[in-house]
C-alpha positions as CSV (number, residue, x, y, z in Angstrom):
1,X,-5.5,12.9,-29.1
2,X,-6.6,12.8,-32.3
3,X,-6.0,9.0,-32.7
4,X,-7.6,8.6,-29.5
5,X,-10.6,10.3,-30.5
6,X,-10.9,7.6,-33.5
7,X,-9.7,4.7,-31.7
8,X,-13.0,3.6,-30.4
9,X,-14.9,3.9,-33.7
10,X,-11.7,2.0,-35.2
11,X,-12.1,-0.8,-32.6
12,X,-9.0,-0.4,-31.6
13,X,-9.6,-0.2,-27.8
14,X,-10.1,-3.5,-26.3
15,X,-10.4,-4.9,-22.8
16,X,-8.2,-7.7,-21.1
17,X,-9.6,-9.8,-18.4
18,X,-7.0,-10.3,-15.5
19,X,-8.3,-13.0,-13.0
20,X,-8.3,-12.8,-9.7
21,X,-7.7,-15.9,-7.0
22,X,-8.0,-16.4,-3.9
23,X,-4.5,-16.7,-1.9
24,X,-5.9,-19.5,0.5
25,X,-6.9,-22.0,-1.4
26,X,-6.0,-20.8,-5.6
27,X,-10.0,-20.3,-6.1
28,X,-11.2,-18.0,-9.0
29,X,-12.6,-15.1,-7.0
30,X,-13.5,-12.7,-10.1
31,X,-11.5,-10.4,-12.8
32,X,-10.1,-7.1,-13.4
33,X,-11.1,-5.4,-16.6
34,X,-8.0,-3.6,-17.9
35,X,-8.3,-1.0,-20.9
36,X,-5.9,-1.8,-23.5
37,X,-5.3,0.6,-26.9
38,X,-4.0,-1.8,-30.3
39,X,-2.5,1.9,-32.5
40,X,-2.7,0.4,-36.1
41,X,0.9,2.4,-36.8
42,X,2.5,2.3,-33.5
43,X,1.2,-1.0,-31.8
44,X,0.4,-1.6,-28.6
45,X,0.3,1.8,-26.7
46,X,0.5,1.9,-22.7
47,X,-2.6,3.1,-20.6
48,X,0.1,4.9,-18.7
49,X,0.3,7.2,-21.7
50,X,-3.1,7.7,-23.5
51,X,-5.2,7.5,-20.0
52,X,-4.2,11.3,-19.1
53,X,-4.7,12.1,-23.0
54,X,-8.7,10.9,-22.6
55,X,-9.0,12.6,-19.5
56,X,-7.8,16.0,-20.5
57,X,-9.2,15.6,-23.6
58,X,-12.7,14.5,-22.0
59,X,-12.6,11.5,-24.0
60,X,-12.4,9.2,-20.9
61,X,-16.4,9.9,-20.7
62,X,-17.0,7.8,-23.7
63,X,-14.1,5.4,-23.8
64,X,-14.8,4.4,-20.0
65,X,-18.6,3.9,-21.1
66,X,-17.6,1.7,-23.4
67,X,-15.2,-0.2,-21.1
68,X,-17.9,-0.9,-18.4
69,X,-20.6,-1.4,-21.1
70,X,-17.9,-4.2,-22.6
71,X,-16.8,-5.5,-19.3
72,X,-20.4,-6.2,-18.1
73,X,-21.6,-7.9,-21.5
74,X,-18.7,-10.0,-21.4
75,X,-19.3,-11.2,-17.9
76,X,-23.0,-11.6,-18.8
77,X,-22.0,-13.9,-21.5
78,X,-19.5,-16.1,-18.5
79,X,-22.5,-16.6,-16.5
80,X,-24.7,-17.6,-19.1
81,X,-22.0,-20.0,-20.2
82,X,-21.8,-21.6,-17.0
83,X,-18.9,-19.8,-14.7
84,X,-19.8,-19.2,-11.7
85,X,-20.8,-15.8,-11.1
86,X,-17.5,-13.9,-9.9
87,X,-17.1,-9.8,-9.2
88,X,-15.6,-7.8,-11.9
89,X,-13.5,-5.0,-11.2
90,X,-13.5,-2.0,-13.4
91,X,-11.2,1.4,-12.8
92,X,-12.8,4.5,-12.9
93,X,-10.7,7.7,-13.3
94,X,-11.5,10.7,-11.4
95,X,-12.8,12.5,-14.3
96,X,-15.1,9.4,-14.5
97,X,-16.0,9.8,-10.5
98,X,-16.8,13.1,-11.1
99,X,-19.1,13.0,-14.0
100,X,-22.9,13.4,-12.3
101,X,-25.0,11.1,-13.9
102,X,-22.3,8.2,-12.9
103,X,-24.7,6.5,-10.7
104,X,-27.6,6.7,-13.1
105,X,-24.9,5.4,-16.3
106,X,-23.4,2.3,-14.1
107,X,-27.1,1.3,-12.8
108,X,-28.3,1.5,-16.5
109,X,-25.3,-0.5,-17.6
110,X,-26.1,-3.3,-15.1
111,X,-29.5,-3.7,-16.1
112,X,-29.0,-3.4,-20.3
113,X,-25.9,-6.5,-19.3
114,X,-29.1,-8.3,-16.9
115,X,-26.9,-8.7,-13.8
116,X,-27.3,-7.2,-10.3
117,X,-24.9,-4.6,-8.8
118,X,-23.4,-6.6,-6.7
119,X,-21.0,-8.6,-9.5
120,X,-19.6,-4.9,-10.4
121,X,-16.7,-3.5,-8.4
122,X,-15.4,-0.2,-9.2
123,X,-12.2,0.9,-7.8
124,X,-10.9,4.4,-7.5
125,X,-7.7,5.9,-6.4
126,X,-7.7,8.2,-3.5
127,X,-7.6,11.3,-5.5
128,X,-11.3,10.9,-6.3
129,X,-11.9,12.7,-3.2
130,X,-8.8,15.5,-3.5
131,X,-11.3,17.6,-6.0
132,X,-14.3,17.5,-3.4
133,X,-14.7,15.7,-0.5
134,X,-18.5,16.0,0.0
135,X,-19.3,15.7,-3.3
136,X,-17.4,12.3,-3.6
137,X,-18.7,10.9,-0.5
138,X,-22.5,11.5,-1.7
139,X,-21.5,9.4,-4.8
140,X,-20.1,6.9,-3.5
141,X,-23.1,6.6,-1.0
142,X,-25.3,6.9,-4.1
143,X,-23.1,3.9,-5.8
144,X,-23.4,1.9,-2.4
145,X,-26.9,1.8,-1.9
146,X,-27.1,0.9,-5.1
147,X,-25.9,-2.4,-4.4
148,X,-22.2,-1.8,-5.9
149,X,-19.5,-2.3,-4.7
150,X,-16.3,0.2,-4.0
């Protein structure tokens, strides 16, 4: 935990950009941004294991600030490189799902990277809902008519 907390500072943390194609015809449809953690002492260390470290440790907050903030700059920079503008996919833990000012942090994220909420996709697992039905449903209305996608 305590290498995670500096990891970000360090920049350590970095995002890899799996693309995504289109099984009819091969077509570049968009990417999936994937969290990846570089340990200076113990290499490459697997999401599977310092993902439930940031969100018990509510370092997820910041970290997955950081990925969506990095994500939507870099596909900023695509577009105004010439790619055609594609959907990019970014996880979102529960912890993430549940934080209230989500809505308000992705829709200022958009605008600071200059593209419209309709090139972000954020995915969640189904046990964004296990905590509290309701409340997850009202944000991901929120998200929706805010143009992004689920």
């Amino acid at each position: 935990e305590s290498d995670l907390r500096q990891a970000l500072e360090r920049n350590e943390l970095f995002v890899v950009y799996q693309p995504l194609v289109s099984m009819v015809d091969g077509a570049f449809t968009g990417a999936e941004a994937l969290l990846r953690w570089d340990h200076p002492e113990l290499g490459k260390i697997s999401p599977a294991e310092f993902i439930p470290i940031a969100e018990s440790s509510g370092l997820i907050l910041p970290i997955g600030e950081w990925v969506i903030r990095t994500a939507l700059t870099q596909l900023a920079q695509w577009i105004q490189g010439g790619m055609p503008a594609i959907t990019l996919s970014v996880n979102l833990s529960s912890v993430q799902f549940r934080h209230a000012e989500l809505p308000e942090l992705v829709s200022r994220l958009l605008s600071d990277a200059g593209l419209p909420p309709e090139r972000l996709e954020l995915e969640l697992t189904e046990g964004v809902a296990m905590h509290n039905p309701v409340s997850a449903i009202a944000v991901m209305d929120d998200l929706h008519k805010r143009g992004i996608r689920l």
